[in-house]
GUVEXMI-681462 format. One record per residue: residue in one letter; x, y, z of N, C-alpha, C, O, CB in turn. Coordinates in steps of 0.1 Angstrom, whole numbers, plus 5000, padded with zeros to 4 digits. Glycine has a CB too. Layout:
aXYZXYZXYZXYZXYZ...
//
This chain:
x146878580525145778550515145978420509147078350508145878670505x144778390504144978250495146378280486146878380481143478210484x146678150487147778120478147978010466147877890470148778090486x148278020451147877940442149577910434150277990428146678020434x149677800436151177770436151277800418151977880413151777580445x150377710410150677710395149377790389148177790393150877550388x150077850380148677930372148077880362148577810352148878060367x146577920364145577860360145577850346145077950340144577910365x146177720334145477730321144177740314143177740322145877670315x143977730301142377680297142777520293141977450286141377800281x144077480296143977340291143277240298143177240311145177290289x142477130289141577040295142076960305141376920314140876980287x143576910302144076850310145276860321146276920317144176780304x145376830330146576800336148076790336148876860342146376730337x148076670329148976550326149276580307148676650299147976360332x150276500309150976500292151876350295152776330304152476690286x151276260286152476160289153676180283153576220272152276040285x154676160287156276140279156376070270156175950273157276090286x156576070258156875990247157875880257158675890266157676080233x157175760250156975610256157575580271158575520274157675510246x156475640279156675670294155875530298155475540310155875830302x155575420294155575320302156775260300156775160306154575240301x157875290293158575240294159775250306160675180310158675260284x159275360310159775400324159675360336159375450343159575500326x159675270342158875220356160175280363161275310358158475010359x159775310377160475280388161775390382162975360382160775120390x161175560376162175620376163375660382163375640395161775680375x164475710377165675710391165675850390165475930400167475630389x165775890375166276070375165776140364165376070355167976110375x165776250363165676310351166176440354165876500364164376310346x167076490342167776600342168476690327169076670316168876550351x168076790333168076910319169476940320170076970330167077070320x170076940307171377030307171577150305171977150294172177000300x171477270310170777390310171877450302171477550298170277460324x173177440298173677430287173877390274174777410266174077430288x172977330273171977300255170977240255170577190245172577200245x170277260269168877180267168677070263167577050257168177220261x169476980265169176810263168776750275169476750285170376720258x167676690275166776630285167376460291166776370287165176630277x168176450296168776330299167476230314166976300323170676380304x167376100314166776020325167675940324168275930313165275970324x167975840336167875770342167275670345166075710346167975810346x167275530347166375500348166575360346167575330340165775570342x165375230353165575100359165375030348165174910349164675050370x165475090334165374950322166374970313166975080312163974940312x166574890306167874850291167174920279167774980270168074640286x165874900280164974920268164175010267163375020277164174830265x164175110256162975230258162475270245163175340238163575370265x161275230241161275280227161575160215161475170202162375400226x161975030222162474950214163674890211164074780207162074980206x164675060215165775040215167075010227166675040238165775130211x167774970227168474940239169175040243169775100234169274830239x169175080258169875220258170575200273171175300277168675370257x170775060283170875050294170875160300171975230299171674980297x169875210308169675240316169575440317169075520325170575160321x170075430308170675610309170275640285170675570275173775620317x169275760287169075790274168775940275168876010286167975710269x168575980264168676160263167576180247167576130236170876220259x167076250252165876290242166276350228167076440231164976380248x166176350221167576400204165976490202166476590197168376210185x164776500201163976580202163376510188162676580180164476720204x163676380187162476330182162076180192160876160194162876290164x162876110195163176020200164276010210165376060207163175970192x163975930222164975860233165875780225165375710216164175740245x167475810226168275780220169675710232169775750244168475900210x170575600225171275550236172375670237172375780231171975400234x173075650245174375740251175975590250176475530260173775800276x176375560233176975450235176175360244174975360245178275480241x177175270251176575130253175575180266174875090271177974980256x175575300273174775330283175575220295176575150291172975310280x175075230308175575120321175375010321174174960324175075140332x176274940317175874790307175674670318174974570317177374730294x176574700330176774630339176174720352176874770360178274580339x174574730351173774810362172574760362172074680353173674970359x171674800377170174820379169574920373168474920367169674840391x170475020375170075180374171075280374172275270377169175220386x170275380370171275490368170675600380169475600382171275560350x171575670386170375730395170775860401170375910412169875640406x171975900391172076050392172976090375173376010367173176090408x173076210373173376280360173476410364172776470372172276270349x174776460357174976610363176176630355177176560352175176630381x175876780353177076850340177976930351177576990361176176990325x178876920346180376940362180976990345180976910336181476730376x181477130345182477180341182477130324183477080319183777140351x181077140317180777050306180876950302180976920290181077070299x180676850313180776680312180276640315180176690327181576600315x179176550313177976500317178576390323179276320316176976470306x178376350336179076270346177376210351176376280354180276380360x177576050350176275950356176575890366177775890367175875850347x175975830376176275790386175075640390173875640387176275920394x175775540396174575410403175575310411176575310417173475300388x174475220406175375090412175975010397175474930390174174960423x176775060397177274990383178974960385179675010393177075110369x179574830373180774830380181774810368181274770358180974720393x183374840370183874790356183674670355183674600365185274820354x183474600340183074460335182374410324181174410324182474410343x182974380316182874350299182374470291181374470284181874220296x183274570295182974700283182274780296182574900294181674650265x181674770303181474890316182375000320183274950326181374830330x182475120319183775160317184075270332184775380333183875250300x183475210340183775230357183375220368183975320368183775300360x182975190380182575150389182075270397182875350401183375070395x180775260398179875400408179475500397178275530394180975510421x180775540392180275670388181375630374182175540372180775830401x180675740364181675750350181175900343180275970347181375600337x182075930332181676020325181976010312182975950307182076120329x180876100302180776100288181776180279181776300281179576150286x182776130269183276260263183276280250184276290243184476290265x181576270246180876290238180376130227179276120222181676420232x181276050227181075980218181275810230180875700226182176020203x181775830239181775690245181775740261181775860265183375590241x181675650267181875660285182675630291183075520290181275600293x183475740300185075690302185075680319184075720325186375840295x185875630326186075570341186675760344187275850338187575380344x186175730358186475870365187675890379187375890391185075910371x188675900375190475870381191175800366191075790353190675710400x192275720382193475700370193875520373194375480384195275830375x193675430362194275320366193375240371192375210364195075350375x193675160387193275110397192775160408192375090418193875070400x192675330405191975440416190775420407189975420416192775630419x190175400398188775470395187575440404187875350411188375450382x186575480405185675470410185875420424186975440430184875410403x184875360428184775330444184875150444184775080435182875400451x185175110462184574960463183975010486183775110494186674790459x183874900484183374870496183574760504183374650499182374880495x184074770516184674620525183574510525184074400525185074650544x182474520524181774430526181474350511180574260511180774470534x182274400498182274370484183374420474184374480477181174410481x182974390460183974450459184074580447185074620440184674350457x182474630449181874740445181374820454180674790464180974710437x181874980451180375040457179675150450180275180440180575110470x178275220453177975260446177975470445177875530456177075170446x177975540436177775650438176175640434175875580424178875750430x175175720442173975760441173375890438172175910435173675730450x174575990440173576100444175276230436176476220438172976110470x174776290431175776420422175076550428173876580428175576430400x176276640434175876760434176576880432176976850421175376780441x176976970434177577110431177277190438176277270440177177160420x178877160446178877300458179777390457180777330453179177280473x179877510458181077610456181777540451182777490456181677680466x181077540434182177490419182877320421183277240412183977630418x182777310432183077110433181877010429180777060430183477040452x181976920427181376840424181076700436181676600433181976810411x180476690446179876590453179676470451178676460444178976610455x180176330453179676240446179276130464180176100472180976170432x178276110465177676050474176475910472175475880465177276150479x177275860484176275720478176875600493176575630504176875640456x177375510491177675370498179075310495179275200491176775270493x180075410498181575360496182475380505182675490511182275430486x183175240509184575330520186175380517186975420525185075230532x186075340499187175450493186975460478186175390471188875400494x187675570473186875610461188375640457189275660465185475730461x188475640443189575700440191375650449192475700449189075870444x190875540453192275480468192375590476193375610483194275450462x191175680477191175770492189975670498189275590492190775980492x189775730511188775700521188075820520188475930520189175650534x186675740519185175830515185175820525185675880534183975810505x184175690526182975670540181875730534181075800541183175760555x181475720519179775780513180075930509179075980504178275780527x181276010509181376110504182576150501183476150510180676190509x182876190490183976280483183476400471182476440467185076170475x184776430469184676520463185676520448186876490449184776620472x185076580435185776600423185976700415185076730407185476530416x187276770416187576890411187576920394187877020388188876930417x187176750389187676740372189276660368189776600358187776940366x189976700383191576580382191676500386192276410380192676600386x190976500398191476470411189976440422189076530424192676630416x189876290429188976270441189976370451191076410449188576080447x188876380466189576430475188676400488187476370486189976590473x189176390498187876340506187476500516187776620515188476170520x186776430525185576600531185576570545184976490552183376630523x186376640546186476670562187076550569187076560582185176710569x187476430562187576320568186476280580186376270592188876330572x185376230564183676210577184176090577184976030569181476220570x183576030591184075940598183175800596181975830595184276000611x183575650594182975590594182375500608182975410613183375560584x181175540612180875520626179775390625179075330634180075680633x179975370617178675270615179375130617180475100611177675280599x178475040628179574980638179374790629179974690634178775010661x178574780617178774650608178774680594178974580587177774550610x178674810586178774860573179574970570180674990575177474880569x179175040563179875160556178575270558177475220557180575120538x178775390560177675520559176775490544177175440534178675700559x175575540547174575590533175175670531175375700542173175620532x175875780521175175930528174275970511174875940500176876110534x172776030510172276070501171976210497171176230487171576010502x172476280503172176440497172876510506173076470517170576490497x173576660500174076720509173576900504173076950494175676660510x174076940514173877110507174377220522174577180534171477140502x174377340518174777420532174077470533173177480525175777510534x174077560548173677620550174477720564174877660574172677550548x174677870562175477930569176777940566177478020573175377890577x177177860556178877820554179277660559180277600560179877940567x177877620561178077500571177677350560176577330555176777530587x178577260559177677150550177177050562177477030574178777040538x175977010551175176920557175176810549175076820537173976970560x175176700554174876550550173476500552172676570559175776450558x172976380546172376300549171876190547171476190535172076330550x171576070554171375930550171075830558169975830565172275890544x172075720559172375550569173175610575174075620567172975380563x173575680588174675680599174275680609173175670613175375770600x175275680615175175700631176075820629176875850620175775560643x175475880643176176070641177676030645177975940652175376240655x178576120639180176110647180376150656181576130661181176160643x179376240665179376250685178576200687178176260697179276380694x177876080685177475960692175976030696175475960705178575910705x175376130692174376230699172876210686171676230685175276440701x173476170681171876120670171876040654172175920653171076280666x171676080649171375990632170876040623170076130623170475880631x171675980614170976000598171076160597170076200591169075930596x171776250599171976390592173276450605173276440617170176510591x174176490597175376570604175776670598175476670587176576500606x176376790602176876910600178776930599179376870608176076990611x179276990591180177030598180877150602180977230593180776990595x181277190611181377320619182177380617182277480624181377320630x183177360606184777390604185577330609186677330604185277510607x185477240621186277180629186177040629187076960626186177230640x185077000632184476850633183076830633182376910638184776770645x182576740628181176690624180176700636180576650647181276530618x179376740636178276730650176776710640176476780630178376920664x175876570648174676600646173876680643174576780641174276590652x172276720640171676820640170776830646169876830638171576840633x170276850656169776940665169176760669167876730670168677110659x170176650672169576520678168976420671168476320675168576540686x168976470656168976390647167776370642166876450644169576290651x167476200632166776190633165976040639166775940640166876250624x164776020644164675910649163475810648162375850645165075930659x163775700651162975520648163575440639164175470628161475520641x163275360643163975200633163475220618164275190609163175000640x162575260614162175260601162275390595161875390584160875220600x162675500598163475600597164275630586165475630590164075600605x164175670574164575710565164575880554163775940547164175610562x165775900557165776020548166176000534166975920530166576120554x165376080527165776080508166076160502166676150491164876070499x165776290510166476420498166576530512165976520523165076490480x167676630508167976730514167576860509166676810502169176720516x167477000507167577110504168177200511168677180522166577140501x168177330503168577450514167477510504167577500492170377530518x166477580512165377650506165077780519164877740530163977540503x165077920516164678040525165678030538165378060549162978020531x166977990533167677980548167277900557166977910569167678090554x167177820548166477690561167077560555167377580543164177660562x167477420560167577310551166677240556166477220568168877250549x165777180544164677030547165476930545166476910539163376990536x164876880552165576740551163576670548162676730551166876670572x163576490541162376500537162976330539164176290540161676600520x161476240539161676110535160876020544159776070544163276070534x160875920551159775830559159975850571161075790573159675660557x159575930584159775930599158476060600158176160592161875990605x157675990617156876040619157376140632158576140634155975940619x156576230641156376280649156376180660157076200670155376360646x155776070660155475950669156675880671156875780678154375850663x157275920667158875840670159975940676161075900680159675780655x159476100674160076200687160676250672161876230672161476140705x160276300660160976380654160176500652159176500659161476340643x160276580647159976710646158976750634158476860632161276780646x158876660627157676660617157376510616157976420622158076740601x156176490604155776410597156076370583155276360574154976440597x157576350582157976300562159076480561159976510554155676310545x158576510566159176670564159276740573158276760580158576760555x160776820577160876920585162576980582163576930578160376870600x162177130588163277180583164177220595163777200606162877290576x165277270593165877350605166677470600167277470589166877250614x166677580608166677720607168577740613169077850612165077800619x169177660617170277660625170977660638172177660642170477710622x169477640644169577620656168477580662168477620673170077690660x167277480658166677430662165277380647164777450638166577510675x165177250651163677180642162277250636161777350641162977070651x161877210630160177300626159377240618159577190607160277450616x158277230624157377130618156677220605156877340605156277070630x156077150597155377210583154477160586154377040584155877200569x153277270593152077260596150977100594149877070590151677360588x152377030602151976910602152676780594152676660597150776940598x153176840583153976760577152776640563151576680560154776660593x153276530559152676460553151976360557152076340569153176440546x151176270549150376150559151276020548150775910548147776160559x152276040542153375960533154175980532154376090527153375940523x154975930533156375920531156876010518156176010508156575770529x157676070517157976180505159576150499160376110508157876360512x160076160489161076080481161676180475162976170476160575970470x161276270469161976390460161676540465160476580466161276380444x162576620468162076810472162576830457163476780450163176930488x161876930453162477060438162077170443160977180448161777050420x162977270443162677410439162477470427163277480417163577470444x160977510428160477600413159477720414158277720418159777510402x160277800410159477880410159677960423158978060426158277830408x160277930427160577980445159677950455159378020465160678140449x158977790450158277750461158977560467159677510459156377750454x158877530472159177410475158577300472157677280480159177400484x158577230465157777090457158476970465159676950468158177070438x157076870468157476740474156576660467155476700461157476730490x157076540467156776430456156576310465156976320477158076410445x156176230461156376130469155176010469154575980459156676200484x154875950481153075830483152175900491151275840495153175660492x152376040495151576060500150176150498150076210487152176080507x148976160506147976210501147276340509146276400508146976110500x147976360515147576520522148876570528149576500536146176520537x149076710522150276800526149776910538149377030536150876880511x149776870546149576990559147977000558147477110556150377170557x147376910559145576850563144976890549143776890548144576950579x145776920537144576970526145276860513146476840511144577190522x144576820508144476710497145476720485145776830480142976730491x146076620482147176630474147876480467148976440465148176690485x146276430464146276310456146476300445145976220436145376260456x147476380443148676380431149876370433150676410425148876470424x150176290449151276290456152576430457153776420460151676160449x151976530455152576630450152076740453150976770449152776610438x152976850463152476990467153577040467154677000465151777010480x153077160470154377260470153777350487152677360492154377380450x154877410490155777500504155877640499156077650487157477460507x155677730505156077880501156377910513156078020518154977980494x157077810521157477910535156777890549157277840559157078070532x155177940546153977940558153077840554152877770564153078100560x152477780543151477690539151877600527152677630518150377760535x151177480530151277380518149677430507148777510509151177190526x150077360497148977400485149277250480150377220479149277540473x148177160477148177000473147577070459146777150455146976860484x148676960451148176940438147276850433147876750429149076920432x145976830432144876740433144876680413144676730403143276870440x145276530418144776420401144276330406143876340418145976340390x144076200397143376070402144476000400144675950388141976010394x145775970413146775900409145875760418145175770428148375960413x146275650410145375510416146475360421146275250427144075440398x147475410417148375330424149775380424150075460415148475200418x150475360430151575420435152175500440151775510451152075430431x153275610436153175710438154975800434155775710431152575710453x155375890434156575940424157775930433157975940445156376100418x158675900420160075840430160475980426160676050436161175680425x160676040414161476190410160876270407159676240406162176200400x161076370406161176500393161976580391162876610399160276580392x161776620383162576760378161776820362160876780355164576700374x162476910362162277000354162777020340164077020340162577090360x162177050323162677040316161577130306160377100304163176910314x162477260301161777340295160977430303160077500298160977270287x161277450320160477510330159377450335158777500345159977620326x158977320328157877230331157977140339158977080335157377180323x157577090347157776990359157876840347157376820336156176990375x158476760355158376620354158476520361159576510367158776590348x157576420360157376350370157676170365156976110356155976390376x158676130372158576010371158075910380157275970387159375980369x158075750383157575640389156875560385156875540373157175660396x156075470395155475320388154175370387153375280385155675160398x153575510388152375480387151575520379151975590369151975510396x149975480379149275470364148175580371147575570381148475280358x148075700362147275800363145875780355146075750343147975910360x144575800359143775810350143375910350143175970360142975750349x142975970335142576120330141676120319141876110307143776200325x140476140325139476110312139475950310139275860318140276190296x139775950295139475840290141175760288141275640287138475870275x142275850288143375820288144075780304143875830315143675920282x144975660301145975600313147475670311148275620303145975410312x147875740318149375740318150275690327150175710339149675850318x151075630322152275540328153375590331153975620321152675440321x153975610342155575600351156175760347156875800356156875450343x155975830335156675930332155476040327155176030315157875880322x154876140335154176260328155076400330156176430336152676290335x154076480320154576640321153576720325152476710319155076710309x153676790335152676850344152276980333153077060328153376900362x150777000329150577090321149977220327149877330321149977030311x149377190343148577320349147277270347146577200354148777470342x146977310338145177260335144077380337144277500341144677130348x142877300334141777440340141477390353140677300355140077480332x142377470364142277380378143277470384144177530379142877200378x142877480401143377540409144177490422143277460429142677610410x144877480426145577420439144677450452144177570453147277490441x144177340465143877350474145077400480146177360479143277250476x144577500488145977560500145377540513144177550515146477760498x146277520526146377540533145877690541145077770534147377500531x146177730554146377900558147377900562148077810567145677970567x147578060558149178070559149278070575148578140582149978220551x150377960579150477940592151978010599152578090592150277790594x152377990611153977940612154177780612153377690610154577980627x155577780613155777730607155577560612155677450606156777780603x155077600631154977480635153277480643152777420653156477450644x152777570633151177590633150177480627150077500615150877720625x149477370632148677280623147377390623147077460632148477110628x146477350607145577380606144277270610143877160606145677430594x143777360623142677280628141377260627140577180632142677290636x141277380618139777360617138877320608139177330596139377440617x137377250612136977170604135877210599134977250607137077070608x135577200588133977250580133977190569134877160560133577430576x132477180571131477110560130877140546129777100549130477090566x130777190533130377200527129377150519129977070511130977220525x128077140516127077070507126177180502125677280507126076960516x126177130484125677210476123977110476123777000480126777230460x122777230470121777160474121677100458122577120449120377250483x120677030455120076960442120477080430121377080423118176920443x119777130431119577250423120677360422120477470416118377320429x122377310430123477390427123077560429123877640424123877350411x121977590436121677760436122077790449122177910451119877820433x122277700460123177770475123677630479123277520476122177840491x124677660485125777600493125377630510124777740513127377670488x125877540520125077550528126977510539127477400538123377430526x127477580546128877590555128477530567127277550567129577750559x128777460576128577420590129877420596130577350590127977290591x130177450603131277440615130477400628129377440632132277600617x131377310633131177260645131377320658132477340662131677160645x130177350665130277440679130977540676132077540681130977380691x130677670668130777750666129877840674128677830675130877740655x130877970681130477980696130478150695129978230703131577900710x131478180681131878310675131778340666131978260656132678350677x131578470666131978520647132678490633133778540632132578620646x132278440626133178340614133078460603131978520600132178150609x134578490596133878560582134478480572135578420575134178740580x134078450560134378350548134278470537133878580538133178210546x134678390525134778440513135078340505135678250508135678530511x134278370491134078280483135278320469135278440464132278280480x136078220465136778260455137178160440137478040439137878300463x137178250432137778210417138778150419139578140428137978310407x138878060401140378000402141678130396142878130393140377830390x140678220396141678340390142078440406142578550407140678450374x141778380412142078430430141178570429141878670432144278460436x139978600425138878730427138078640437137578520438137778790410x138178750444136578720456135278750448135078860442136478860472x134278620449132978630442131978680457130978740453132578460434x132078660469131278680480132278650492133178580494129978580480x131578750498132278740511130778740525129678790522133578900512x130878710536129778710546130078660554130578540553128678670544x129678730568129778720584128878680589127678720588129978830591x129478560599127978520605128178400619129178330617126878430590x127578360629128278320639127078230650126778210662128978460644x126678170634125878040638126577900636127577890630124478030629x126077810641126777690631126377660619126677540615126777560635x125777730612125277720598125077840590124577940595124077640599x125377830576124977960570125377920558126377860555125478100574x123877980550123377880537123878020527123478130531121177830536x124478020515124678090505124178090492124177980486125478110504x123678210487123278190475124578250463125178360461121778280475x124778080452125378080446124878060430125578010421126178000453x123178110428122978100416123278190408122778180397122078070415x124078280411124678390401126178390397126678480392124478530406x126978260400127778230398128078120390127678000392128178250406x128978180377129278070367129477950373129277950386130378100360x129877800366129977680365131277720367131977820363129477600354x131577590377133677590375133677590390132577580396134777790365x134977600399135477550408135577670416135877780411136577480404x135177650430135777770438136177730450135877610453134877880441x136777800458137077770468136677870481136677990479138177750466x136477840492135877870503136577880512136977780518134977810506x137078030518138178030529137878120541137778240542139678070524x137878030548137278060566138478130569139578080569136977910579x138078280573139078380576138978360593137878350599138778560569x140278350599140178410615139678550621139178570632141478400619x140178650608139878780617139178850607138878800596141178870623x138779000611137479050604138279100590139479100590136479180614x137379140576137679160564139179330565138879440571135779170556x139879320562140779420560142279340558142379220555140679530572x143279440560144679390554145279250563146279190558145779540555x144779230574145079160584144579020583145278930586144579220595x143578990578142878850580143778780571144178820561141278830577x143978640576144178490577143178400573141978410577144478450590x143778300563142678220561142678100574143778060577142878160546x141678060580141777950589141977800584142777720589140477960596x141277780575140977680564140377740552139977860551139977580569x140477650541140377660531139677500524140277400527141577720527x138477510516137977410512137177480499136777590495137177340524x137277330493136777350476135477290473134977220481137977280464x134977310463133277300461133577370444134177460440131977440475x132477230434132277280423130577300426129877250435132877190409x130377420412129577500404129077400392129977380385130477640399x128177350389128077290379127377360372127077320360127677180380
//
């Protein structure tokens, strides 16, 4: 059945800007401490609000406030994460005139302290004499720190280690295969008992790229990797027993989706097609899958809010008027999505800049049909309402068989349903309120069984 990822408010709008969200360009992160609810970002400026906060600030719930001198010697901040009640930040940042660590550091409460002991702290890299931590995460109670390093702590990383709160340690001894640099690696997570990586590599059995596993024993590819010169992954998950892997690679270069695809543990799966953009951020909410990113249709249905969500079998596009750019983050604060990046939304009579809060709205999500998982939705129909808004008029092309449709609310009630197996069939819609519906071409006849084929939207004025 149709599927409606967020529920429907009576609010007029959309969008909520963030208190002084143009100040935000070119978001890195944003993150809730779900042990006191302080809303911390990340992020590519010194200045927010007027005030100087380099780079890293936290919302005091009247105002963006600094964190001490914040990353004084940085671009960005571009991870944040509470490990065992310590708010631990992460970038390209390095010790140097009051900077108080290289990659990575942590807060203990009143200043920012280096993370080890000495001349072990943080990371460097052979080809400099910094490197950077990018990416924080939390696996069975350890703390992840990943990014562009070939030792951390005076162990050998190669882009990943690990911190128990005493002590770095390295992971599995991943190998550095990359034959003029050091590994990316940007996200990791399990799945089966099994970790997964991913980023800039070359696999350590020589059998593919940019994502590896390890088996208990030694590192192996995943199911051949991923592939093309312009080829980039950005974020990982483990969502339904499956891990996505998400970020710029097409089907046309021999991978297994478009921007997105998952694997089950022993072989690839396309998501009914994948995206027509490149995608930058996955969140789980709500127990659906959210992707973020430049692109404008999630599995053939509209999502020019660079932003849909996954439940498994179908995408559902979140539909705004985004006009340039498109989202580097989000996350969540208060249960409410949030969205950062460079771009300028128009709403009404209002422009919002680089940082909104998704409010729902009086508005419903375009969905997909629920497919498998390596099912594209192919079919195509036409909708035109006449002058007078009293019928709507369906066409499908060479239609040779029985079509049944149904007409639906943004509160998911069927207003009409009708069978018919011409290429045309005109409906009368003058007894139906003003407001938004949607129109979903079922495959099989009306009972517990039917599928939507497609799904397309049409206002009521």
């Amino acid at each position: 059945m149709l599927s409606i990822c967020l529920g429907v408010t009576n609010a007029q709008n959309l969008w909520q800007a963030m208190p002084n969200s143009e100040d935000f360009f070119d978001m890195r992160y944003i993150y809730q401490d779900t042990s006191n609810g302080i809303l911390y970002v990340g992020l590519h400026s010194k200045v927010v609000g007027g005030d100087t906060v380099n780079y890293i600030a936290y919302w005091n719930g009247v105002k963006w406030a600094a964190m001490d001198k914040g990353a004084v010697n940085a671009n960005y901040v571009s991870a944040i994460y509470n490990y065992h009640n310590t708010i631990y930040a992460a970038g390209p940042f390095w010790t140097q005139s009051g900077s108080p660590g290289t990659g990575i550091m942590k807060w203990n409460g009143a200043t920012w302290e280096t993370v080890g002991y000495g001349l072990c702290e943080g990371t460097n890299k052979s080809f400099g004499s910094e490197g950077a931590v990018l990416a924080l995460t939390e696996i069975d109670d350890t703390m992840y720190a990943l990014g562009i390093y070939d030792t951390i702590g005076c162990l050998p990383g190669n882009g990943i280690a690990t911190w128990d709160g005493s002590a770095w340690k390295t992971v599995h001894d991943f190998p550095n295969t990359h034959p003029s640099g050091i590994p990316l690696i940007i996200a990791a997570c399990t799945l089966n008992n099994q970790l997964y990586v991913t980023g800039g590599f070359y696999s350590p059995d020589s059998s593919g790229n940019e994502i590896a596993y390890f088996n208990g024993s030694e590192w192996h590819t995943v199911g051949g990797g991923l592939y093309g010169g312009l080829t980039v992954p950005f974020d990982m998950v483990t969502y339904m027993d499956k891990v996505y892997v998400a970020g710029r690679f097409t089907e046309a270069d021999g991978n297994p989706g478009n921007n997105i695809a998952s694997w089950d543990g022993t072989q690839w799966n396309d998501l009914a097609g994948g995206t027509d953009g490149q995608i930058f951020d996955l969140l789980i909410y709500h127990d659906k899958l959210y992707a973020f990113g430049g692109f404008w249709h999630a599995g053939g249905v509209p999502a020019s809010a660079h932003m849909a969500c996954w439940d498994g079998s179908k995408w559902c596009g979140i539909m705004s008027n985004f006009i340039m750019n498109g989202i580097s983050h989000a996350g969540i604060y208060n249960d409410t999505i949030l969205i950062g990046g460079g771009f300028i939304l128009v709403q009404g009579n209002d422009t919002i800049r680089n940082f909104a809060k998704f409010l729902g709205g009086d508005y419903v999500d375009t969905c997909s049909a629920a497919t498998a998982v390596s099912e594209i939705n192919e079919t195509n129909f036409s909708i035109n309402a006449n002058p007078g808004n009293s019928q709507i008029e369906i066409t499908l092309p060479n239609n040779n068989h029985e079509q049944n449709l149904k007409i639906i609310n943004t509160l998911g009630q069927v207003m009409k349903q009708r069978e018919f197996s011409s290429n045309q069939i005109l409906i009368d819609i003058s007894d139906l309120p003003a407001g938004v519906y949607l129109v979903a071409l079922l495959t099989e006849s009306y009972g517990q069984n039917e599928k939507e084929k497609a799904v397309k939207k049409f206002v009521k004025q």
